[in-house]
C-alpha positions as CSV (number, residue, x, y, z in Angstrom):
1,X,91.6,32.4,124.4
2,X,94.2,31.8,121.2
3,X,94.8,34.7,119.7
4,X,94.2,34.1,115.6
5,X,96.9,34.0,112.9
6,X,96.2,37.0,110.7
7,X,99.0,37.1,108.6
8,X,99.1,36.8,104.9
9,X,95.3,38.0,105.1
10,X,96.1,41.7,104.6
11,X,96.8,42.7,101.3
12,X,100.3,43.3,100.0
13,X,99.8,46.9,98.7
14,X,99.5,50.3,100.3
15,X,95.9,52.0,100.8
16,X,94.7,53.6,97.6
17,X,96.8,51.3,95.5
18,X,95.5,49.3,93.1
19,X,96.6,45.1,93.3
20,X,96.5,45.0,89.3
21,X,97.8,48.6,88.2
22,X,98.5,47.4,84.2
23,X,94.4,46.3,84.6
24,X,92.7,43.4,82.8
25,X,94.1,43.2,79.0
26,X,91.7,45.1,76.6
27,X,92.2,42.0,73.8
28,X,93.4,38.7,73.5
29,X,96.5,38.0,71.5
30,X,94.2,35.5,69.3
31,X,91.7,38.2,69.4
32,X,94.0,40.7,67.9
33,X,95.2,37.8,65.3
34,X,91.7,37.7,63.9
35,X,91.3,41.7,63.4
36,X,94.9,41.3,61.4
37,X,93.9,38.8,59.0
38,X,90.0,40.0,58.3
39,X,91.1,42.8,56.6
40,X,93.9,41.6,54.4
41,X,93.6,40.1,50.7
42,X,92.9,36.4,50.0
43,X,95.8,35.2,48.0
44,X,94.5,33.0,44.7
45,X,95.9,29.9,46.4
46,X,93.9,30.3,49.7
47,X,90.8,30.7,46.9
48,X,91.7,27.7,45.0
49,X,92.0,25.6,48.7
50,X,88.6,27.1,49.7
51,X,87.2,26.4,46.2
52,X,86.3,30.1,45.5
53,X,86.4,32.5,42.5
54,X,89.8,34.5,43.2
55,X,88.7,37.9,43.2
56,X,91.4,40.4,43.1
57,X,90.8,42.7,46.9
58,X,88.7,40.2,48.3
59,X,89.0,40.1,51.6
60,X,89.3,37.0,54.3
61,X,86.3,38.5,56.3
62,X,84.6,38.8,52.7
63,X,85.3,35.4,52.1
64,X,84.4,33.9,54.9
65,X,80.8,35.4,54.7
66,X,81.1,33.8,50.9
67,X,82.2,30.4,52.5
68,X,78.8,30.8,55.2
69,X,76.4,31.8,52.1
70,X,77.4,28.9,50.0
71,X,77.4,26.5,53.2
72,X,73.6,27.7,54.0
73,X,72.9,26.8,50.7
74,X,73.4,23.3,51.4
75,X,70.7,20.4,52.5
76,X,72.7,20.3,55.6
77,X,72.9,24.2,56.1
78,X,70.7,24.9,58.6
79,X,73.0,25.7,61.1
80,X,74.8,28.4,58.5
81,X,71.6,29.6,58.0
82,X,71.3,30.4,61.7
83,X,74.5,31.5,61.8
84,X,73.6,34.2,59.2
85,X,70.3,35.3,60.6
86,X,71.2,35.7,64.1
87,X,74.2,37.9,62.5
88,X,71.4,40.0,61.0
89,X,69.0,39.9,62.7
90,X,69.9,38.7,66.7
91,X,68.5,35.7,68.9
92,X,65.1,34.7,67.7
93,X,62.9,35.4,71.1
94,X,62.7,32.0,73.4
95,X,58.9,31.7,73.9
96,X,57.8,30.1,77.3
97,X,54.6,28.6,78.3
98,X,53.6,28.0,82.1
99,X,50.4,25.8,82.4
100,X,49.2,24.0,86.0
101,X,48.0,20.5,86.2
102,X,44.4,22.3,87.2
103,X,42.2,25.1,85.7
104,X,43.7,27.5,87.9
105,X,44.0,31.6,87.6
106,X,48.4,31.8,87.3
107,X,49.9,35.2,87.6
108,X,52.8,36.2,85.8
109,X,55.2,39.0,86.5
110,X,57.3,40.3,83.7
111,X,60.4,41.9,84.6
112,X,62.3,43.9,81.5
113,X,66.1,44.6,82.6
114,X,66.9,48.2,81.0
115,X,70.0,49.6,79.9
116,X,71.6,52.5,82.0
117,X,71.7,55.4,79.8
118,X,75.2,56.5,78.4
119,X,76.5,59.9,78.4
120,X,75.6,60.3,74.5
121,X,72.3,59.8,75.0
């Protein structure tokens, strides 16, 4: 019998130690980009480029929900529209309908996945 070739199967660190000690990053550097710049003014340029009243501590987040507004507003806005009610209001409910080929009796088993309660509730 051939004895197998284990090595390089066992992990490189010690019992009890973690393989990724500094952990999964909490944000992404783009991700962190994005918080920067919602929060800071739109300068009178950036409004004149995006075709907007400067307004004088208007924000890019502000603006940007300005930009989705006007763009549902259009004959083409549907998908702003969308955009803006799921925002608001979440995922309209997907509605299913099960049907057989013949009059038959169909049982249906609905199965809700619950949250775990936290600690503050």
């Amino acid at each position: 019998m051939q004895k197998r070739n284990t090595r390089g199967l066992k992990p490189p660190w010690k019992p009890g130690q973690s393989g990724n000690p500094a952990g999964r990053p909490k944000k992404r550097p783009i991700t962190d980009e994005y918080y920067a710049l919602v929060d800071l003014e739109v300068p009178p340029e950036v409004c004149k480029k995006l075709r907007i009243k400067y307004v004088p501590g208007r924000t890019f987040s502000q603006a940007n929900a300005l930009a989705r507004f006007m763009d549902a507003l259009r004959k083409e806005g549907h998908r702003a529209s969308k955009e803006i009610r799921e925002a608001m209001e979440g995922k309209a409910p997907q509605r299913v309908e099960i049907s057989t080929p013949e009059k038959s009796e169909i049982t249906v088993r609905i199965i809700h996945d619950r949250k775990k309660p936290t600690s503050t509730e």
